[in-house]
N, C-alpha and C positions, 0 to 999 in steps of 0.2 A: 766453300771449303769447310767453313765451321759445321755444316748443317751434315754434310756428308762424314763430320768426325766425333755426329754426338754420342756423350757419353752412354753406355750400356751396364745399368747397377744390378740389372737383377738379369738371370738367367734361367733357362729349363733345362732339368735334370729330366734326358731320354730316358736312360736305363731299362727297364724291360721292355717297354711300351711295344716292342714291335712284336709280340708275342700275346695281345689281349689276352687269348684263350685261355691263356697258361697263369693270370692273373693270380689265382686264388691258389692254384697249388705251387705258383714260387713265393709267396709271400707266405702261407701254411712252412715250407722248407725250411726259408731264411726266419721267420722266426724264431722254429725250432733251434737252429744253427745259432741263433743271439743268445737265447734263452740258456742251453747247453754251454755254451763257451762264457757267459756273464756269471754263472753256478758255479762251473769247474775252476774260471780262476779267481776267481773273488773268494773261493772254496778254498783255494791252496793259498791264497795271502791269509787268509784269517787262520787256516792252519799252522804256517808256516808264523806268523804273530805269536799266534799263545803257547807255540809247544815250544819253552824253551832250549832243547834237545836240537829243534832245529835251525836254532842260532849261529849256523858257521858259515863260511862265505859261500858253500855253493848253494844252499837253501834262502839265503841271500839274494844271488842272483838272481836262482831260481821264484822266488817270489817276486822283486822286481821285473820280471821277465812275465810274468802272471799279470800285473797291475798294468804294466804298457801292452798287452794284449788285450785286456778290457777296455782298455781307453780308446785304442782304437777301434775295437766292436762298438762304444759310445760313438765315438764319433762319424762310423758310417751308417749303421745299420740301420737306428731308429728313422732317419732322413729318407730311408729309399724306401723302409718299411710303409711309409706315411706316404711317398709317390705311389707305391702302388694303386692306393684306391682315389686321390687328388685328384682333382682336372686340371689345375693350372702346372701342376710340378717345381713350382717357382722357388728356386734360393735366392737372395742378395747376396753382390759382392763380398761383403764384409761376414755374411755368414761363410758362405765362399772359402775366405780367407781363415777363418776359425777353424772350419773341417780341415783343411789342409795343413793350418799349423798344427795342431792333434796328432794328423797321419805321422806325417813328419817327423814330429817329437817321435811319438810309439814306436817307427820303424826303424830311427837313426839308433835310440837308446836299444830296440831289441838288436839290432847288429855289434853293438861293444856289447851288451849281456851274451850275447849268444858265445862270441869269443872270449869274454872273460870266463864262463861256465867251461869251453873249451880247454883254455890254459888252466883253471883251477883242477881240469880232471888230471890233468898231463903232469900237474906237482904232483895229486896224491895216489898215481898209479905207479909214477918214472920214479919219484923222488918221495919215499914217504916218511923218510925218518926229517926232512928238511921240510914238509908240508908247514906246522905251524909259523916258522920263521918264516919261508917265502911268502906264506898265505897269512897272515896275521890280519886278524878284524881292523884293526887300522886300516892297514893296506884296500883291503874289504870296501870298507864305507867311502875311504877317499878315492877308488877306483870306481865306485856305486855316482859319488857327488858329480868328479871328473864327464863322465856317462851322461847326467841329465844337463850339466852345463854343456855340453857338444851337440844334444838331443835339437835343446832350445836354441842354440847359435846357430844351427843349422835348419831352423825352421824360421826365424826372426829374419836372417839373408834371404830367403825366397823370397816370405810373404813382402820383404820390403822394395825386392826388385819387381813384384808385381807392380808397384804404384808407378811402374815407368812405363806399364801399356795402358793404352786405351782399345775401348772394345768396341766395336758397332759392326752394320750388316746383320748377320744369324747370332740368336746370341743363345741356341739350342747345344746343348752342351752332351755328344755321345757317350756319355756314361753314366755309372749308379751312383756317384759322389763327385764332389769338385774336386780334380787332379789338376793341376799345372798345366799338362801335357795338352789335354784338350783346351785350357784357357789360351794358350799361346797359338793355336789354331788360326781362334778367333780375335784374336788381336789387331789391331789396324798399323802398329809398331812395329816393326821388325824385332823380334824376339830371342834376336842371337844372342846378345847377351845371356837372358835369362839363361836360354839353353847351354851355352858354354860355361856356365856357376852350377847346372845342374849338372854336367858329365864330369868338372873336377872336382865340387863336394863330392856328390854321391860317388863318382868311381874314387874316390881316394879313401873315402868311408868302408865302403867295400872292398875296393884291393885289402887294404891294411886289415881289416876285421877275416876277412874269406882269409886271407897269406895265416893269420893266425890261429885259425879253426882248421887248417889242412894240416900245416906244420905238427900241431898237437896233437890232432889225432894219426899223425904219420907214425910219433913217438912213440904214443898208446898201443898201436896196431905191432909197433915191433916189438915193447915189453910183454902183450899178451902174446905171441907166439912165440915168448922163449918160457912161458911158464907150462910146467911139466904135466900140471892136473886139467887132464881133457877136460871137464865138467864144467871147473872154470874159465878153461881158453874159450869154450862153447857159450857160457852163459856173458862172459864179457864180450866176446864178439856180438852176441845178440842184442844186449843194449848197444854197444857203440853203434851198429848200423842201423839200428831203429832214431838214435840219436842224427846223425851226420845223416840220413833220408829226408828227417824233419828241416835240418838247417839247407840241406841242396835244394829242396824246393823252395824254401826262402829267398836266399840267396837268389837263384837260378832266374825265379820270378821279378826279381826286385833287378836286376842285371838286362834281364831281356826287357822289361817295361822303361827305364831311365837312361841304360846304356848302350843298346844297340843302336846301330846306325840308323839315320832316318827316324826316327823313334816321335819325333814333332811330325812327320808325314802324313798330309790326309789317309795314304792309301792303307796307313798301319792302323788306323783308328781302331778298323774291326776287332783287332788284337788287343786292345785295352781292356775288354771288360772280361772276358773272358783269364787273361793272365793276371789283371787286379783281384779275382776271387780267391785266387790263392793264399795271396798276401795280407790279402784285408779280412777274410772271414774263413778260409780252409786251417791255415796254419795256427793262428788264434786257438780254433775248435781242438787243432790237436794236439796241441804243447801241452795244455794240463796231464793228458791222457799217458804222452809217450815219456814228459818227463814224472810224474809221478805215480800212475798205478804201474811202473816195472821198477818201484822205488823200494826198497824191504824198511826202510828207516819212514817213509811217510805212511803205508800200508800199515805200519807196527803201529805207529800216531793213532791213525784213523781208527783202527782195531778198539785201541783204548779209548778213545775215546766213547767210539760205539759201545764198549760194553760199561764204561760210568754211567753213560745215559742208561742202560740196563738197569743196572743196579740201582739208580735216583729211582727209574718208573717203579722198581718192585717195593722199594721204600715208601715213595708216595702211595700204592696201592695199600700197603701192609697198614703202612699209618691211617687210611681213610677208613679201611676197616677195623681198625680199633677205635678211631673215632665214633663209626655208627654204633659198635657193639657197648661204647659206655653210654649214648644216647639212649639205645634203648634200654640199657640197664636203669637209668637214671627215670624212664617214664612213667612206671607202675608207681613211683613214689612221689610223682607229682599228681600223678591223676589221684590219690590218696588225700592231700592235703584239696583237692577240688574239692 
């Protein structure tokens, strides 16, 4: 009985493998995709840093929401990027367990950013003479702190009810990262538990976060269609459903991969990696995009900024050339004294 329940510490990460062919031009894509999405928001944190203009709670968010998007691009991508050309594909449990706790964090914290971004739009669209009091940077950072303690409590509760399975038999694991869902497959424990802490975290994470991203933009949606100037009712509907498109595949993806029925079932495997890209490296790639280049206050940032680096280069030019021009003024009178 012991021999048939020994422990299983490391594992093989599938992920494309059944595609040899296609080897060099998925890992050429998902590069790209790393690369793009580690630029854009590591790009808006460090903007959103120094420009103190964009010091208020929803650039706030909005930057927190930038750095849990990178984190999770760390934590998958470089892994599967380096399976591609590997032979063994090999992770340890406890690496395992690291990737996971990451995901975790990033996903739990982008669901309260996502809805806090939401409610901060709904004060300063519905309510804007009451904005600073409801919205007050206190409120801000202690809704920001709140966010990563829930992030982390809810990724410390998994990784700790893992240590209640054990693993043996196949220990080849159908995905591009370590998820829970496939570990509990493979499990030799009955896993119900796990799985019933996953559907009342996660779905209470998500009701309550999705209940307050609909709510608010339900609000937004009927303030913009009682205002009078077409241009504007056009241009704010256009962000809002560029906005609420990004959060519904979120959402949508992260609901059908932890929440739907059956969801720990062999037969749903095949559905994992395919609805994981969304979540893990589609949605990443395009948060920076959708929430800041249709942004007039970040565009204006970037603007200025682009054009002091302008003006430093034409300075440093101007100055290097009055440098050489007193060098060579200054040469005749040394080759003199030669």
């Amino acid at each position: 009985m012991e021999n048939n329940h020994s422990l299983t510490t490391e594992f093989i990460l599938v992920g494309f493998t059944d595609h040899p062919e296609l080897r060099t031009l998925l890992f050429l894509v998902f590069l790209t995709i790393y690369l793009i999405t580690m630029v854009g928001n590591l790009g808006l944190v460090a903007l959103i840093f120094m420009e103190h203009r964009l010091h208020t709670p929803m650039y706030i968010f909005l930057g927190n929401l930038a750095l849990m998007d990178s984190c999770c691009s760390c934590a998958i991508t470089p892994k599967m990027l380096q399976n591609f050309f590997s032979k063994d594909r090999m992770i340890s449990l406890y690496e395992c367990m690291a990737q996971f706790y990451l995901l975790c964090l990033a996903e739990t914290a982008d669901c309260f950013l996502l809805a806090s971004m939401a409610y901060d739009r709904f004060v300063a669209i519905c309510n804007p003479l009451q904005y600073h009091t409801m919205m007050s940077k206190k409120l801000c950072i202690q809704m920001t702190t709140g966010i990563y303690i829930a992030g982390n409590l809810h990724s410390i509760i998994h990784i700790g009810l893992l240590f209640r399975l054990r693993f043996c038999g196949s220990h080849q694991i159908n995905h591009f990262f370590c998820d829970v869902l496939p570990l509990y497959r493979l499990s030799c424990v009955n896993p119900y538990i796990n799985e019933l802490m996953i559907c009342i975290l996660a779905g209470s994470v998500q009701t309550f976060t999705i209940t307050i991203v609909i709510v608010s933009y339900l609000f937004i949606l009927f303030t913009i269609f009682k205002m009078k100037s077409k241009e504007g009712k056009g241009k704010a509907l256009s962000t809002c459903a560029s906005h609420f498109l990004s959060v519904s595949i979120f959402y949508g993806s992260l609901v059908f991969m932890y929440i739907r029925p059956n969801s720990n079932s062999v037969n749903e495997e095949d559905k994992d990696i395919p609805v994981a890209i969304f979540y893990t490296l589609v949605i990443p790639l395009l948060n920076p995009f959708i929430y800041s280049l249709r942004n007039k206050e970040v565009i204006n940032v970037m603007k200025k900024i682009r054009k002091s680096y302008t003006v430093f280069q034409s300075s440093s030019t101007i100055l290097h050339s009055q440098h050489e021009c007193v060098r060579l003024s200054i040469m005749p009178h040394q080759q003199q004294y030669l």
